[in-house]
N, C-alpha and C positions, 0 to 999 in steps of 0.2 A: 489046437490049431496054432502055427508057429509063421514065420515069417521072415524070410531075412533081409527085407528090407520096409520102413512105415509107408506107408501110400501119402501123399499126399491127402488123397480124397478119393473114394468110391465113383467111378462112373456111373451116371442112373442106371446103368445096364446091371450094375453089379450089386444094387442094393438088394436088400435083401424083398421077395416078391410083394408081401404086402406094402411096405412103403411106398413102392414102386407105382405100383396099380393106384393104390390112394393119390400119389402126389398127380399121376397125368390126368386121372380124372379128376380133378381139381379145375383143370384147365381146358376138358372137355367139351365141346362145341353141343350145346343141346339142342332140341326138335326144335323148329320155329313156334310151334303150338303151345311148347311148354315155357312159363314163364318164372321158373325157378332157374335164376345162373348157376352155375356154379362157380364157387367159392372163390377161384383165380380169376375171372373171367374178366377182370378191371383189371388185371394186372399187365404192366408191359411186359415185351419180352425180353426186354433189361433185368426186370426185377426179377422176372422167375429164372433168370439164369441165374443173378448173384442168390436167391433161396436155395434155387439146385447146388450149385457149389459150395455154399455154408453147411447144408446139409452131408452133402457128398463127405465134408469132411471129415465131420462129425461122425459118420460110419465108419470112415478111414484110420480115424484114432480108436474105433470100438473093435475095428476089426484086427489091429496087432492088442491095443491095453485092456479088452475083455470083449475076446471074441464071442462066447458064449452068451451076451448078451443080444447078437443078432438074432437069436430066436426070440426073441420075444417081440410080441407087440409093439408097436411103436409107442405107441402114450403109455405103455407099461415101462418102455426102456429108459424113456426121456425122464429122469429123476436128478435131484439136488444131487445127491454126489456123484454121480455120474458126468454130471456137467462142469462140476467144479474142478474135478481130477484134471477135467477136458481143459478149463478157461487155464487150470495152472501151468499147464503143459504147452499151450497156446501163449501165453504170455512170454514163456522163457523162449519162443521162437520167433516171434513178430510184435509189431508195435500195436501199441494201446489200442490208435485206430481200428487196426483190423482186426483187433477179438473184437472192439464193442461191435463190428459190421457181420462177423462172423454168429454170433449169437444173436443179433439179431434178424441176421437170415433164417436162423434155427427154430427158433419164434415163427417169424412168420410162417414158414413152413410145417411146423407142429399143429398151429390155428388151421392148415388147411384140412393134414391127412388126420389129425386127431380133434375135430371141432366140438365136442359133446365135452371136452377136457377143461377143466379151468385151468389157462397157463399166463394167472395173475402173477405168480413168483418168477416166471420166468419175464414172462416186460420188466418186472421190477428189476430183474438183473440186468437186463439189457440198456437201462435208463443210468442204471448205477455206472457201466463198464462207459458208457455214451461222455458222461458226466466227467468222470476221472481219466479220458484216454488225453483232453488235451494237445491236440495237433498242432496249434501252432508254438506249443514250446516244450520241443522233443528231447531238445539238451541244454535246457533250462534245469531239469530234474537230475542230472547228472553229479556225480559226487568223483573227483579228479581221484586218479590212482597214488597219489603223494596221502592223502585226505584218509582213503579207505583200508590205505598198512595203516597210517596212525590210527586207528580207531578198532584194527584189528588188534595189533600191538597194545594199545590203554587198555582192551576191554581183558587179553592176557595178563597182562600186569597186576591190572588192578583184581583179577578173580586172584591171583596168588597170592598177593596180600594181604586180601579180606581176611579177617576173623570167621573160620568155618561157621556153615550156615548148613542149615538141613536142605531136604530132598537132593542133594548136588546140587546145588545153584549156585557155587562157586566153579564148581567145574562145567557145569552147561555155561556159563559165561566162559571161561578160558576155551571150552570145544567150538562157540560159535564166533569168539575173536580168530581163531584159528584158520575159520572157513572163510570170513571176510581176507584175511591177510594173503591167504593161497589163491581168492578169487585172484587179487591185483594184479596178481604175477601171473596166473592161466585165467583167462576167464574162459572156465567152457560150461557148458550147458548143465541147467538142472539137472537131469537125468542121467550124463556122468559123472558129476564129482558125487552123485548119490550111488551110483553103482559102485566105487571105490572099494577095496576091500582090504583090511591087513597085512596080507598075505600074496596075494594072487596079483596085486596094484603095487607094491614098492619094492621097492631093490635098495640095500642098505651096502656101502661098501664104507671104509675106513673114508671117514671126512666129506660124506654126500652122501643123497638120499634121492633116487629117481623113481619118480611117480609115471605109471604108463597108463594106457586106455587101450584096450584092443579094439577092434573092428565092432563088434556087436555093443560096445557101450558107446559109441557117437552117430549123431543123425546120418552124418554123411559115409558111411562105414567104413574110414578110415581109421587107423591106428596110429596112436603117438602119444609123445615122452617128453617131459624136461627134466631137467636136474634142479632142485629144490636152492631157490636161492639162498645165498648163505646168510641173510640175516632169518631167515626162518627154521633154518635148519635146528638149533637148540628149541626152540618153541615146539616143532613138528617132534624132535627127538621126547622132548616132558610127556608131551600129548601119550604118546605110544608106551611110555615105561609109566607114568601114575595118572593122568588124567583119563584115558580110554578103560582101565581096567577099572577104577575107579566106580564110572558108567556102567559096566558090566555088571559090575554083582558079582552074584556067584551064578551068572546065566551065562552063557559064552555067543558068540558072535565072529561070524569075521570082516564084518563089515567094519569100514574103517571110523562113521561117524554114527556113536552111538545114543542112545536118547536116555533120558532120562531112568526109564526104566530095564536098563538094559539089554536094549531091541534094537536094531538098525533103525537108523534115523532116515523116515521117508523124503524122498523129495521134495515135497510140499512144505515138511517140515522144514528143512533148507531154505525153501522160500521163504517161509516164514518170519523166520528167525533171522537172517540176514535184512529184510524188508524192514524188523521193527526196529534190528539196532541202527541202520541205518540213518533210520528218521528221527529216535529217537536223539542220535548226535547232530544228525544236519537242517534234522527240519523235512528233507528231500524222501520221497519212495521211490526208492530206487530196485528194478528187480535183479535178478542173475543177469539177464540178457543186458542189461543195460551198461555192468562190469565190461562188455568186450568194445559198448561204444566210447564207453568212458576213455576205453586204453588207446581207440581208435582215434579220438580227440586229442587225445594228451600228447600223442605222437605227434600230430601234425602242430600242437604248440611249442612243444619242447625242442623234438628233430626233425624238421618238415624235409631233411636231404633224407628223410628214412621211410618218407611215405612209401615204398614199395616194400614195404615190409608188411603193410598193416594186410593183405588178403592173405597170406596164412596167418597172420597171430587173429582174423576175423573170424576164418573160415571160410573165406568169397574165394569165387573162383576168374574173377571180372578182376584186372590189376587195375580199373580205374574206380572200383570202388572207393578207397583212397581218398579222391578228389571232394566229395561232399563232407568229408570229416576237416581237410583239409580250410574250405571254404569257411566253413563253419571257426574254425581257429582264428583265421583272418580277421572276424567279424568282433572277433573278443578282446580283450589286454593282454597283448605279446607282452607276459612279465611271468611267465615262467622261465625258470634258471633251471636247464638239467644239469649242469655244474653244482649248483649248491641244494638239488634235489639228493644228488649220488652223496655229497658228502652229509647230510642228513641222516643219507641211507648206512653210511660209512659208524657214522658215529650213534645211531640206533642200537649198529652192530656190535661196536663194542661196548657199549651198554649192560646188552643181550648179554653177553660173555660175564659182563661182572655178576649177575645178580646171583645170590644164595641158591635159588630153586632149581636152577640148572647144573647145581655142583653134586657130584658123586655121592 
């Protein structure tokens, strides 16, 4: 079963039939004479929409990321990694708030159509996501684009002049400084800088390196390209000629970020790994998704004549999107310098240029 484009969410109509039947009877209007409710029967019709729609989703993403799964059961489908695949994928698209509401509509809905089920681990996730979403400080957690090259940049540097260490752990540090420093400059979504490929994703011509995304690797199924900024360019050049082969083995791949063992490096892995160095240097958990508000913010502190820029480098299709990152800028210490940001960037670069590992 294929797809060419992800649902948001399954219509009730469209779920799969057992679900279907289970959830409206849930909500079923019993005999006067019988004094068993059922299960939703306290519920508003507030609540059982936002259930139906957490649910809905949840089908939505099962029905492009593992369609075969709709045959099954419900209480047999609803499992730990299944949900988790779901919460990862959920996060690199919306904020905190809305996974922990999302899952917990999932919850609720699970206790109606599958009620004989213990779905203790699932509250307990729903309380955990509740706990860490955070609403009132959305870009408190944010780590500025100046912040996130340097930390991409140290964590390269510093893996090239470690004293070799086993499993590759000097080079899973230079491939995930790599990932951090390319976020700064594209932030796009989980699920295409993991589609990336060696091959089929870069165009390499004499003094630049353009990375593209076709139509079937972005949510929105649009296609598009930049040209690799020049202070990454040696870095991304190292990666490709000894750190990615490196990774490889003697197993081949053409995926562009490879894992430790030689395999394509999953999405989730990306999360991962960008999440920990992240915190590890700021303190801050920051995820992918959060890269494109960062850049969104920083715009409006650094060149606020440039806010119409920010809904394509967002992905928004609203030009007053803008205006909230904008706002938000306001509220902070106007003592960003993009002057002495760019010459930072300037002299990084020739940096980049001098050191040993980049030479012939």
């Amino acid at each position: 079963m294929t797809s060419t484009k992800q649902p948001k969410h399954l219509k009730i109509e469209d779920w799969p039939k057992t679900d279907r039947l289970a959830f409206e009877a849930a909500f079923m209007a019993g005999d006067i004479f019988d004094d068993q409710c059922p299960p939703g029967a306290n519920l508003s019709v507030g609540s059982r929409r936002k259930n139906q729609n957490s649910y809905g989703r949840w089908l939505g993403h099962l029905a492009v990321a593992d369609p075969e799964a709709l045959l099954i059961p419900p209480g047999e489908r609803l499992t730990v990694d299944r949900i988790r695949r779901f919460v990862l994928e959920l996060q690199d698209e919306v904020r905190a708030t809305t996974v922990a509401s999302t899952v917990d509509g999932i919850y609720q809905t699970a206790r109606l159509i599958a009620p004989a089920i213990d779905w203790s681990w699932l509250s307990g996730l729903k309380r955990r996501l509740h706990a860490q979403s955070e609403p009132l400080d959305r870009f408190g957690k944010l780590v500025m684009p100046d912040e996130t090259l340097e930390i991409g940049v140290s964590l390269m540097e510093s893996a090239s002049d470690a004293v070799p260490r086993t499993h590759k752990l000097n080079e899973v540090e230079y491939r995930n400084g790599l990932i951090i420093a390319l976020l700064t400059f594209w932030p796009i979504r989980r699920r295409s800088i993991a589609a990336l490929t060696a091959n089929r994703h870069i165009e390499q011509s004499e003094g630049r390196i353009n990375l593209l995304l076709y139509s079937e690797d972005t949510k929105g199924r649009r296609s598009e390209a930049i040209t690799l900024h020049p202070i990454l360019f040696p870095y991304f050049e190292h990666y490709l000629a000894k750190i990615r082969p490196i990774l490889l083995g003697e197993k081949t791949s053409v995926a562009l970020w490879v894992s430790q063992r030689g395999g394509p490096l999953t999405s989730g892995a990306i999360y991962d790994a960008v999440r920990r160095n992240l915190f590890k240097a700021t303190g801050k958990s920051m995820g992918l998704h959060d890269f494109r508000r960062a850049a969104g913010t920083y715009i409006a502190q650094t060149m606020p004549e440039k806010i119409g820029i920010l809904p394509g480098l967002l992905r928004h299709c609203d030009p007053n999107t803008g205006q909230r990152h904008y706002n938000q800028a306001r509220s902070e210490t106007a003592s960003r310098r993009f002057a002495e940001v760019q010459r930072e960037m300037r002299g990084k670069y020739r940096a980049v240029q001098r050191k040993k590992i980049f030479e012939p």
